[in-house]
N, C-alpha and C positions, 0 to 999 in steps of 0.2 A: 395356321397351317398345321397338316397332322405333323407328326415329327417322324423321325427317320427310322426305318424299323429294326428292331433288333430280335425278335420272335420269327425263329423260322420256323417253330411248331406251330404258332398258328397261323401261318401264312398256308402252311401245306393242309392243316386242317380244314381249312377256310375253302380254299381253291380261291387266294386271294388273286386276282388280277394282276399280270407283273409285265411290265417290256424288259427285252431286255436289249440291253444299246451296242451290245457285243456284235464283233464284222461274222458274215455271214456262215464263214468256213469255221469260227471257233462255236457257231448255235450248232452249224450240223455234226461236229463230235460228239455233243452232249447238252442234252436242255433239259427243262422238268413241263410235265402234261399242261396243255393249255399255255402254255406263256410264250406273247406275241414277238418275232424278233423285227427291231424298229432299230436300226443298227447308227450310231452316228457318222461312220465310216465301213465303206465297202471293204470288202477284201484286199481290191489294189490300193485302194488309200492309207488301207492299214500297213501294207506290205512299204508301203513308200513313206510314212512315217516311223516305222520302226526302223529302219534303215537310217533315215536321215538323223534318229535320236541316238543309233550307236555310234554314228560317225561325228554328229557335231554336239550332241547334247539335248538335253531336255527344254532348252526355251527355243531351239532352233526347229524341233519334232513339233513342238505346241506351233509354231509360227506357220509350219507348211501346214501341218492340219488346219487352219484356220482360213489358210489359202486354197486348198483342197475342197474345204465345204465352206464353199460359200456361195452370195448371193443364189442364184435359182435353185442351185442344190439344196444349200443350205432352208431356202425358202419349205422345198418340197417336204422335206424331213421335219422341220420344224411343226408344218401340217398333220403329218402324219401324226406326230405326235401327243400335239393339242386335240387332234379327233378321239385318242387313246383314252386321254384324262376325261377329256368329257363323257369319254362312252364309261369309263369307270374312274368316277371319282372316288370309288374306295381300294383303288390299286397303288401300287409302287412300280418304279425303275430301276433299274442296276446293271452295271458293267461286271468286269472278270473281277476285281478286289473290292469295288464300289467305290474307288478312285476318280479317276481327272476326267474319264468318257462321262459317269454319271453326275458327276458335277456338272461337266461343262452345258448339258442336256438340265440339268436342274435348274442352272443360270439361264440359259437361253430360254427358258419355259417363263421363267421367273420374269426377266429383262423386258422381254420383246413378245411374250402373250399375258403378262400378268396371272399365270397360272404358278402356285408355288405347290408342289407334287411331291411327295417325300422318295426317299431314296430308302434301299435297303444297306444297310451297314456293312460292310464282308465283300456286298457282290456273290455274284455264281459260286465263287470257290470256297467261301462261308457257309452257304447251303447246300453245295455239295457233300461237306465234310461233316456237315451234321445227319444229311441223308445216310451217308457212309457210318456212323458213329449209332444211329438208329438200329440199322439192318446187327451191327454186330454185339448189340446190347440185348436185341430179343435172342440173337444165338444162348448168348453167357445166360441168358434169366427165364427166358420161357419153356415149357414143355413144346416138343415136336413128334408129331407120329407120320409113319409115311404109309401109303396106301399103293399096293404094288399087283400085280396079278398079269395071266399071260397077255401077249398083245392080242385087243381088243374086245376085251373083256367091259369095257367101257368104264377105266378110272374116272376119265374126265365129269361124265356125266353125273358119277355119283360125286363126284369132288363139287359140283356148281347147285347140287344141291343142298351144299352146307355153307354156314355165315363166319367158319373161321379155317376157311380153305384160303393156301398163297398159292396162284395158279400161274405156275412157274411158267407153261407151256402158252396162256394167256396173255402174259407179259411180253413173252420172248414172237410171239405170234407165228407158232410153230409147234406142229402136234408132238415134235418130238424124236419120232423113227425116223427110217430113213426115207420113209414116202412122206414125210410130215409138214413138207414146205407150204402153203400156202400163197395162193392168188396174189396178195399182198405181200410186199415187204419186210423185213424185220424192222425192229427196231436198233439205233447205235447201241454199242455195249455198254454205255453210259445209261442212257435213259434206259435201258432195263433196269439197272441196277437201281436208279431214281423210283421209278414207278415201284417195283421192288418194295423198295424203303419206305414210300412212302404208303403203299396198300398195307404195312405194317403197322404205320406210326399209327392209321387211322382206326386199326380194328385193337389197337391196347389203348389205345383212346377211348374207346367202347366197354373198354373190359377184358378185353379176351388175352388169354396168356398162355393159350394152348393151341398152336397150329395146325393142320391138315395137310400135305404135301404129298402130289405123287411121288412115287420111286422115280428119282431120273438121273443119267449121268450129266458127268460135269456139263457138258455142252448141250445145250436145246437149238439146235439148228447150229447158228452163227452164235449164239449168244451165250456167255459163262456165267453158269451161277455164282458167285461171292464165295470165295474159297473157305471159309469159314463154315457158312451154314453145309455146304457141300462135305469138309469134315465132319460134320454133326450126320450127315447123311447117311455115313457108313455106318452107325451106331445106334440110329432111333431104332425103335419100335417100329413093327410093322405088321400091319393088316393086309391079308390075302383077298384082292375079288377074285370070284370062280365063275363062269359062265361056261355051257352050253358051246360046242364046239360049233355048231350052224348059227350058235345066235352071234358067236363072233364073227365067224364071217358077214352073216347081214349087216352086221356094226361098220365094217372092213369099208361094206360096199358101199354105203350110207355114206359115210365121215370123208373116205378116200377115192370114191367116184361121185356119186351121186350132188354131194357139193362142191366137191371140188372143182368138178364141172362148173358146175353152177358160176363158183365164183368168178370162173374165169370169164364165163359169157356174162356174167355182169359186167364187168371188168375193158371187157373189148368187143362184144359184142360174139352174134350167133356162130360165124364163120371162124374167126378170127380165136375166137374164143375156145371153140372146139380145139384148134390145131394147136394153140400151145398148150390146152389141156393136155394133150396125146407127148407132145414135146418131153412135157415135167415128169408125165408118170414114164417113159420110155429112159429119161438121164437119171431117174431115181432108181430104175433096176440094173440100168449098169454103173451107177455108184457104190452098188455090192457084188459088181461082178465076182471079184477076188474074194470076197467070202462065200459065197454061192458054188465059185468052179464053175469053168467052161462049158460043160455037157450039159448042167441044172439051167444053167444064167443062159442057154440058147432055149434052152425046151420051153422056161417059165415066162422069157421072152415074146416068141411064137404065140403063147396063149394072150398076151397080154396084146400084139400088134393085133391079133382075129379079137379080140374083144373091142378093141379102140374102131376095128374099121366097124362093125357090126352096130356100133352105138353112132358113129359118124353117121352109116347108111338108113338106121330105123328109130334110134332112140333108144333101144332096149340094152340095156346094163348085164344081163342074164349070164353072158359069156364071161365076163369078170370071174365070178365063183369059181373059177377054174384055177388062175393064174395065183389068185387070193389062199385059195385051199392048200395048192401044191408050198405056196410059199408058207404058209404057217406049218405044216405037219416037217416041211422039208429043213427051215432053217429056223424061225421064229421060235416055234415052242421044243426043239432041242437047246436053246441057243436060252432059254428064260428058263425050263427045267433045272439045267446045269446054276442058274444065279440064286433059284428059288433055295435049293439044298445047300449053298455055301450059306444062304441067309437063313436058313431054317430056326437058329436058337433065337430070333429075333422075332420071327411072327408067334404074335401075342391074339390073334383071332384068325378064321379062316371064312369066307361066307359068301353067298350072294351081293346082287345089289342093293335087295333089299335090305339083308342082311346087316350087311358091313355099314350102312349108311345108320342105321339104329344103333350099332352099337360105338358109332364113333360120337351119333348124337348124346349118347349116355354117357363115354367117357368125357364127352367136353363139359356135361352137367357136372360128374364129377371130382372134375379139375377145381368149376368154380365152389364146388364146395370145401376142398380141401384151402383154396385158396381163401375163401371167408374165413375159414374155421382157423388158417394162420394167424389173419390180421387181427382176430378176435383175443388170440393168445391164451 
């Protein structure tokens, strides 16, 4: 039998295969990418075991649980999990400490399938803290530069063009603004900060010890950046993109109509899809009413319901330009002018897309040469 693991670096590096045997409500606070939850106990079981373990004790908790899951229950689970091992024999299991749930799932694999499947040592809360302990090590030890510019200038695109970009907006699965919400869901604030840690561990695993990072505030939708690197934020270096005031808009219309439609009629289909489109961009404009004011947040409005019916009736997007124009000249680029000048003694370049993407590739070359020429001594 493998033995029990104690390598959460390379479990994350690996994309090692994991269950994990945790009740369903403590997977959806917080998991890591890819790992199947195969829980020993449901929710209420849990709920009726921790109960009966503060009232009568720890052999009286073990006893109900046991009465809980068993026969057919027990059966079904037991299935599930032998199908697990077999689909990945080079995987692991683990409860919240790596305690009595992963044991008891270890034994029953053991007893009653002759499968003996290693366990991870710590549990969830083991590898969380190392995830945690990852993210605030690259803060203390690597170089960070942020890339900022008005909205829609297209950070994103030049940022997915580079191999030591942390895409903070890609994690959080949210562009960011206030139209930034996305077709999809977010992620828990947990598993950003997971995914996070772990798109770190893998790129200084690589080598890399100099980051990329758009300009963002603490919050990307629903989701907080890690208060740490978020101080570092205020501070980094920063590079300017400049773009063309019609090419941002096309950008506008591309990113924030164009797909975002899309996504939705993937999503739910043609009708259906349409209508909550119009829903999300119509609660996204007056989620800045009170920064907009009453007269602006009616007129920019107006532009925007005649663009939504106009697209509902022909398809054509064209009416957009309007609502998109009046909001960037009206509140957006007053509102980044004013951020640009408090941050002015920090940008370190100013440039294009193309621009800015060369010279970030230059400085990351010359990261790694300062950092050779360290080790070298």
């Amino acid at each position: 039998m493998r033995p029990d693991c104690t390598d959460f670096r390379q479990l994350f590096l690996d994309d090692v295969p994991m269950m994990d045997m945790r009740a369903p409500v403590e997977f959806a606070k917080g998991a890591f990418p890819g790992v199947v939850n195969l829980p020993l106990m449901n929710d209420v079981e849990r709920q009726k075991v921790g109960t009966c373990y503060k009232q009568q004790g720890q052999a009286a908790a073990i006893a109900l649980g046991h009465q809980l899951v068993g026969g057919a229950t027990k059966q079904a689970r037991l299935e599930a999990w032998v199908a697990f091992t077999q689909a990945h024999p080079d995987g692991y299991l683990y409860c919240f400490r790596g305690g009595l749930r992963s044991q008891i799932v270890q034994g029953w694999l053991r007893d009653e399938a002759g499968i003996r499947y290693p366990r991870i040592t710590g549990g969830y809360k083991a590898m969380r803290n190392y995830l945690l302990e990852t993210t605030e090590q690259a803060v203390s030890e690597c170089d960070f530069v942020l890339v900022g510019g008005l909205t829609g200038t297209g950070k994103t695109d030049v940022l997915q063009q580079l191999g030591n970009v942390l895409d903070l907006e890609g994690h959080a699965n949210h562009r960011g603004s206030s139209f930034g919400k996305r077709a999809t869901g977010q992620p828990a604030q947990i598993d950003f900060e997971n995914q996070l840690a772990i798109d770190v561990l893998k790129k200084r695993a690589q080598g890399i010890g100099q980051f990329v990072l758009e300009d963002e505030g603490r919050i990307v939708g629903s989701c907080t950046v890690p208060l740490s690197l978020y101080q570092g934020m205020q501070h980094y270096p920063l590079v300017w993109l400049e773009d063309s005031f019609d090419g941002r808009v096309e950008r506008i219309l591309r990113d924030y109509v164009i797909d975002l439609s899309a996504e939705f009629i993937a999503l739910h289909g043609e009708q259906a899809g349409q209508q909550l489109f119009a829903q999300r961009m119509l609660q996204s404009m007056a989620n800045i009413r009170k920064r907009l004011g009453g007269e602006r947040h009616q007129r920019l409005t107006a532009l925007l319901e005649q663009a939504l019916g106009e697209q509902l009736r022909s398809g054509c997007v064209d009416l957009h330009r309007g609502w998109i124009e009046g909001l960037l000249n009206e509140y957006y680029d007053p509102m980044y002018a004013y951020q640009r000048e408090a941050k002015a003694e920090r940008i370190e370049f100013v440039g294009d897309a193309v621009q800015v993407r060369e010279y970030l590739e230059q400085r990351a070359r010359r990261g790694i040469g300062l950092s050779q020429a360290a080790r070298l001594g």
